[in-house]
N, C-alpha and C positions, 0 to 999 in steps of 0.2 A: 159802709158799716163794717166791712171784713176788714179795711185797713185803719180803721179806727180799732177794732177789733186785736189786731195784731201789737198795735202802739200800747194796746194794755196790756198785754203778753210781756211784750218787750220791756215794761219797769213795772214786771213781778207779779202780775196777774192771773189769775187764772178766768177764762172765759166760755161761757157756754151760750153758742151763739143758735137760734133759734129761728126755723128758717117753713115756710109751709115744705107741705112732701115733694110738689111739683118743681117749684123752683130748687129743691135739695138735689133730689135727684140730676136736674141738668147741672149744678155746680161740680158735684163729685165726679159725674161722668167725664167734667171735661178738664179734670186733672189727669197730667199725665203721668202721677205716681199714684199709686194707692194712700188714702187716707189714714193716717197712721191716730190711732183711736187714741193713746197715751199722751197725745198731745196737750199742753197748756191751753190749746183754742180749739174747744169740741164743737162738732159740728151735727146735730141733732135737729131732724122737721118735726110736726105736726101737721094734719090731715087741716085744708080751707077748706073743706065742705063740698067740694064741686068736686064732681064724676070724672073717670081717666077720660072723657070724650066730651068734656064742655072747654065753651074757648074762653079763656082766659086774657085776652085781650078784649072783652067784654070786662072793663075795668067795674064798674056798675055790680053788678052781679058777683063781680068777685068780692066787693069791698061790703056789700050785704050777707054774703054768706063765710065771710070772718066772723064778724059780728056776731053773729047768732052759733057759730059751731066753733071756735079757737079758744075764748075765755077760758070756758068749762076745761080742755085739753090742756092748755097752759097751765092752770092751775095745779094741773096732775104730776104735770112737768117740775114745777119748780118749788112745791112745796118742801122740799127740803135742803132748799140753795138759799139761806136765808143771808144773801148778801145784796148790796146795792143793784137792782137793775136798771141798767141802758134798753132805750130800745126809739125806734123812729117814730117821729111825731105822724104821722100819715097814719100812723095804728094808735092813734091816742087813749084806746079802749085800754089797753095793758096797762096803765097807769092805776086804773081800777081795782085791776085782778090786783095786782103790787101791793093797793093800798088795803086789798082785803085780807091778804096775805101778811100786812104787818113788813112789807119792804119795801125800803127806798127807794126812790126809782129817781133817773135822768131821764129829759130829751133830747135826744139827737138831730138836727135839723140838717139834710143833709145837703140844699140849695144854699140859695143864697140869703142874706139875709136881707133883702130888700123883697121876695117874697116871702120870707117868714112874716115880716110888718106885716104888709100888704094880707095877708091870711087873717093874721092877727087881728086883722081893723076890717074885715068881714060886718060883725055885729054894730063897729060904729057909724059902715057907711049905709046900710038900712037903717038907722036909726036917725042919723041925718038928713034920709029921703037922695040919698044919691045913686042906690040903688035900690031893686024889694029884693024879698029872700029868696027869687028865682036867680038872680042876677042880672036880672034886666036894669038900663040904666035909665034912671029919672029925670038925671039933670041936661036941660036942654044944654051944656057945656062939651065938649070935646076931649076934655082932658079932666082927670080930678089928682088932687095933689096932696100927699098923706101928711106932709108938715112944707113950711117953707125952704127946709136946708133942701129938701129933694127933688127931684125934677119933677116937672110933672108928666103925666103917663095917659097915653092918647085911650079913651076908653072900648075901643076897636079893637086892640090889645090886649083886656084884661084876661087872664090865663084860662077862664073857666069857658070862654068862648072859642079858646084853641086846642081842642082837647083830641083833636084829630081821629074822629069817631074810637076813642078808645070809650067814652065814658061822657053821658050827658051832662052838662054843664052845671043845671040849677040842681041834679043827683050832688053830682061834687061837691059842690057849695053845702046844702045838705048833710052831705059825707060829714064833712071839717067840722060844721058847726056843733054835730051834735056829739061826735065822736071822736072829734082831735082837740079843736081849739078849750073846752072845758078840760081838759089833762094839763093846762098850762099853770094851773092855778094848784094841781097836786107835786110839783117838785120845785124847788131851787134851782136846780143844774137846767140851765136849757144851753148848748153845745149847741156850733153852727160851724160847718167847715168853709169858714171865710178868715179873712184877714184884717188886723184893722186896718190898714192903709188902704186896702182895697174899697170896701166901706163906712168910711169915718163915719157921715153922716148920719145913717139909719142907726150901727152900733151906738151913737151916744142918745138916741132917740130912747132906743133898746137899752139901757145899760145890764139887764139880764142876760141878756143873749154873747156869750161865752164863746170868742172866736179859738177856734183851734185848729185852723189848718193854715196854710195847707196840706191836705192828709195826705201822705205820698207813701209808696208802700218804700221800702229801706231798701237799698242799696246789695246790701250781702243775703235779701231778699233773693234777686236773682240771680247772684252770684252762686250761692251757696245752698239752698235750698227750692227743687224744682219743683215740690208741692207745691209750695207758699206763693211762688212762685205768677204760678195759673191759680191760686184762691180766689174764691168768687164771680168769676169770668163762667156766662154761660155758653162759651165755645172753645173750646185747645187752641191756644195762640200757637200760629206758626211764625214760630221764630230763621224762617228763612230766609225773612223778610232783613235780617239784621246782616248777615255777610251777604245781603245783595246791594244795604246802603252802604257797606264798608266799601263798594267798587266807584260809588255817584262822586259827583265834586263835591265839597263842601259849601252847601249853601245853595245847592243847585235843584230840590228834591221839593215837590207838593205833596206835599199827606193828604188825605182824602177819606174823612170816614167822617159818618152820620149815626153811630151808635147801636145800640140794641131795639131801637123801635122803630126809625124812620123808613119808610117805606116810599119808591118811589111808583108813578104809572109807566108804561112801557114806553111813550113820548117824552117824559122828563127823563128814564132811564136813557134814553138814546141822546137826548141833547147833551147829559152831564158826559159818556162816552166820550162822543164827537167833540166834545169842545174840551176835552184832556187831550184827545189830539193835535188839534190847532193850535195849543200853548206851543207841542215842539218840545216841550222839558221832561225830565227825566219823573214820572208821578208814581207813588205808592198807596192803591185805590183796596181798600177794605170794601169786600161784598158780600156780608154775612151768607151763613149755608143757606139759610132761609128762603135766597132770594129766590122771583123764579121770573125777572125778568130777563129776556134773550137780548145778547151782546148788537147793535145793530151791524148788520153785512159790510158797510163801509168803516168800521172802526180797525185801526190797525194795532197800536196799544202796544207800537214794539217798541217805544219807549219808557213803557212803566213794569212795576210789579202786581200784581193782584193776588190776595190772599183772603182767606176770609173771616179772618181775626188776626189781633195786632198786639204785644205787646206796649202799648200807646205810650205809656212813658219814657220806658225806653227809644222807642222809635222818636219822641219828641228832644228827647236829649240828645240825638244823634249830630253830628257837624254836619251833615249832608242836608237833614232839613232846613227849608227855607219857608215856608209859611204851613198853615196847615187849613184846609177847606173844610168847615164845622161844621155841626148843625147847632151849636152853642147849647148842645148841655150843662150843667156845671160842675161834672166832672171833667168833660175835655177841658172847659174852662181854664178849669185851675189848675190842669195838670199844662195847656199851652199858656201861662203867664209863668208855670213856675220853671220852664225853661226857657222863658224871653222869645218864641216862638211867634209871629205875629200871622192873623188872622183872616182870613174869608170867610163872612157870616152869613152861613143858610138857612135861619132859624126854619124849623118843623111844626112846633106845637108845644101849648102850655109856655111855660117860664122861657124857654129859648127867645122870644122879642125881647123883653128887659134884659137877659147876660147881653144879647146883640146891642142894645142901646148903651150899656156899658164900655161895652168893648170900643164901639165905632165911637161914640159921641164923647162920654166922659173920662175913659182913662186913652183914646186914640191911638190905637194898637192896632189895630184893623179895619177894614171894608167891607162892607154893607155889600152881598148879589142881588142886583135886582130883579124882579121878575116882569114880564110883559105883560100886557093888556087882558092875555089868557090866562095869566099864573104861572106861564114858565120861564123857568132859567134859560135862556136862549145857549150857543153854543160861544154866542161869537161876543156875551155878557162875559161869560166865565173867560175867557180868551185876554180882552179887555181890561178887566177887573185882575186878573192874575200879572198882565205887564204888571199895571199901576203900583200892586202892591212890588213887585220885584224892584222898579225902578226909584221908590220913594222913600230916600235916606234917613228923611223925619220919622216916618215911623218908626225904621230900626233904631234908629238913634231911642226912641221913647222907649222903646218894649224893652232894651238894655238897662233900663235907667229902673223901667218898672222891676222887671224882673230881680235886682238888687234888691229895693226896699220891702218888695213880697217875699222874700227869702227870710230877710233880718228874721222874721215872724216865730219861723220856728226852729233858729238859730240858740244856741242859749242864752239865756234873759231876753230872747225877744217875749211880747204879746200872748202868743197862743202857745208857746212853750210854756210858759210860767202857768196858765191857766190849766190845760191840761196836765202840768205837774199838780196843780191844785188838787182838780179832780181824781186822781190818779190816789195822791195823803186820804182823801177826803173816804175812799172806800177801803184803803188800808186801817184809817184810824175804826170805820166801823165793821172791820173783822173782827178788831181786837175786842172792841165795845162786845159784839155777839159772843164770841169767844168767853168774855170774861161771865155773859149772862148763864151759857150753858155748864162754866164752873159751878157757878153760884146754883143754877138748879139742881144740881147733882147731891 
C-alpha cells in the first residue's frame, strides 16, 4: 500500500495514508530518520478498538472490532479530503464511509489475482452447493475449478483452512462476505498488484481487475532518501547485510526469509538451521526480532549472515543471489520474479499454496520443499532440494526469460504502466471537477 502510495506521490499526488495506531506506531519507530510531516505522503492512524494489551494476531477479533469502532473515526478524519479514496479490499467497509461521504473510492488488491477471483466466487460456490457458508466442502470431488482456462485447485488448499491459527476460517469467510466482497460493486477502479503475463487467464476472466504492478519501491528511493527508504517495514532494515554480499561470488548466496508472520516450532527451527549448514554455501537467513527460538548447539552458520530485517529488494537484485527460500507471499513473490531470482517454495499459510503452485507448476521458476510424514522440512530436504535448484539450467534459463516479459509491465506503454497512468488522470481530472464545484459554491 506504502509503495503504491509513493508511485502516486511520484506523478503529482498528494497522499494521506491511513494506518490503525498499533501498526503506525511500529512503522514510524522503525524508520531510521524522523518523519518529516510536510511530506506529499502523510502518514496519520486511528484507534482499531482493541486495548495496548490485546493480541492482535488474534486476526478474528481484530477484524470485528474495526468494524464496529474505525468508520465512525475515519469519517472524522477525512471529512474534508474530499478527493478520490484508495484503500485495501480486506477493509471493504471504507467504501461505505466514502460513499456516505459523497467520495470516490478505489480497491486495491494487494495478492494476487487468482485469489481475488477465488474471494470473489465465495457467494457462487455456496450457491452451487460446492461449498456452505462455513466453508466446509460439499462436493464429494477433490478439486473445484473456477472456469476452464484455470487450473484446478485441490480443496485441501482452499486459503480459509490455512489460516495458521491467525483467524478462524468460516469468521473469515464471514469477514469477506459481509464486509469486503459487497464494496465491489461501490467503485470502478479495482487495482491488483499483478501482471498480465503473469496472469493472462484469471485477468481476462476479470476484465475489471486493473493490473499494476509490479509495485517496486524506486530506485533513488534508496539511493537518495533514507526515510522512504525503510517506509512501511515493521523492523529497521539492517543494511549490513549489503557490503557483506558485495564480499560472496556472484551467484553463490541463498536468501532465506519467511516474512512478517511465519513462525516456526523449535524442531523445524533446528532442521531449517542444520540443513543451511549442510548446503556448505554461502546463505543470508532473515530472523525477525520477534523470534524466540534458540540457535540449535550443533549449527555453525560460519558460512552465512543473519540479520533480522532485510532490505529484500535490494538484496534480491544483488549478483551474489542465487535463489531465494520463500514462504511465497506475494510480495516476495513478485519482488523474486522481478529480479529473475528463482525459488524454494515453503508455503506457511492462507494464499502462499496457490503463489507455490504458480511458481513450481505453471510459470517453472522454482521447487516445491517437501515436508515428511510429520510436517517437517527435514535437513537433509532442504540440502537436496537447494543442489537441484543450483544445478538446473532450465530453470535459470526460464526465470531470465520470465523476468524480461514481467518487466515490459511497468516499462513505459507496457500494461500496468498505462493503467496506473489511467488511475493516476482519473483523480487528477476529479480535483479539478471539486475544485471547480467549490468555485461555483462560493
Amino acid at each position: 500500500m506504502l509503495t503504491l502510495s509513493q508511485k502516486l506521490v511520484e506523478n503529482g499526488c498528494r497522499v494521506i495514508f491511513v494506518n490503525t495506531d498499533f501498526n503506525h506506531k511500529r512503522v514510524v519507530s522503525s524508520m531510521v530518520d524522523q518523519y518529516d510531516e510536510e511530506s506529499p505522503l502523510k502518514l496519520v492512524s486511528i484507534s482499531d478498538g482493541l486495548g495496548p494489551n490485546d493480541d492482535r494476531n488474534d486476526v478474528g477479533k481484530l477484524c470485528d472490532s474495526m468494524v464496529i469502532t474505525m468508520p465512525e473515526a475515519l469519517k472524522k478524519l477525512i471529512e474534508d479530503n474530499n478527493n478520490i479514496h484508495l484503500k485495501d479490499v480486506h477493509v471493504g467497509w471504507i467504501l461505505n464511509v466514502a460513499c456516505e461521504l459523497g467520495i470516490k473510492g478505489a480497491l486495491f488488491w494487494p495478492a494476487s489475482a487468482t485469489l481475488f477471483h477465488l474471494v470473489s466466487s465465495v457467494p457462487k460456490l455456496v450457491d452451487d452447493g460446492i461449498i456452505d457458508s462455513d466453508g466446509s466442502i460439499l462436493t464429494s470431488k477433490g478439486t473445484i475449478q473456477l472456469s476452464p482456462s484455470m487450473p484446478e485447485m485441490d480443496t485441501r488448499t482452499l486459503f480459509w483452512f490455512h489460516m495458521a491459527g491467525l483467524m478462524d476460517g468460516s469468521h473469515y469467510l464471514n469477514y469477506l462476505a459481509h464486509h469486503c466482497t459487497p464494496a465491489l460493486n461501490l467503485t470502478q477502479w479495482w487495482l491488483c498488484d499483478t501482471a498480465h503475463e503473469l496472469e493472462p487467464h484469471v485477468l481476462t476472466l476479470v476484465p475489471s481487475l486493473l493490473p499494476i504492478g509490479p509495485l517496486l519501491r524506486s530506485d533513488h528511493h534508496y539511493k537518495t532518501n533514507v526515510t522512504l527508504r525503510s517506509l512501511g517495514q515493521f523492523w529497521e532494515e539492517d543494511l549490513s547485510c549489503m557490503s557483506w554480499l558485495d564480499e560472496q561470488a556472484h551467484g553463490s548466496v541463498l536468501y532465506v526469509a519467511f516474512g512478517s508472520i511465519t513462525l516456526f516450532d523449535q524442531n523445524q527451527f533446528n532442521e531449517l538451521a542444520l540443513g543451511l549448514d549442510l548446503t556448505n554455501r554461502p546463505f543470508l537467513w532473515v530472523i525477525r526480532e520477534d523470534n524466540k527460538m534458540a540457535y540449535p548447539h550443533q549449527f555453525q552458520g560460519h558460512k552465512g549472515k543473519i540479520v533480522n530485517w532485510a532490505p529484500q529488494q535490494k538484496v534480491l537484485s544483488h549478483p551474489a543471489i542465487a535463489c531465494f527460500l520463500t514462504h511465497c507471499g506475494w510480495n516476495s513473490t513478485m519482488e523474486g520474479l522481478s529480479n529473475g531470482v528463482p525459488f524454494l517454495c515453503w508455503p506457511y499459510f492462507g494464499d502462499q499454496s496457490y503463489n507455490k503452485t504458480h511458481i513450481c507448476d505453471e510459470l517453472n521458476v522454482g521447487l516445491e520443499i517437501d515436508k515428511d510424514q510429520n510436517g517437517v522440512v527435514s535437513r537433509g530436504e532442504l540440502k537436496t532440494k537447494v543442489e537441484q535448484l543450483f544445478n538446473d539450467e532450465s530453470i535459470k534459463f526460464r526465470y531470465v526469460v520470465s523476468k524480461e516479459k514481467f518487466m515490459n509491465n511497468i516499462a513505459k506503454g507496457g500494461t500496468s504502466y498505462e493503467n496506473l497512468k489511467r488511475f493516476v488522470m482519473e483523480i487528477k481530472e476529479q480535483e479539478v471537477c471539486d475544485g471547480d464545484k467549490r468555485i461555483k459554491g462560493l
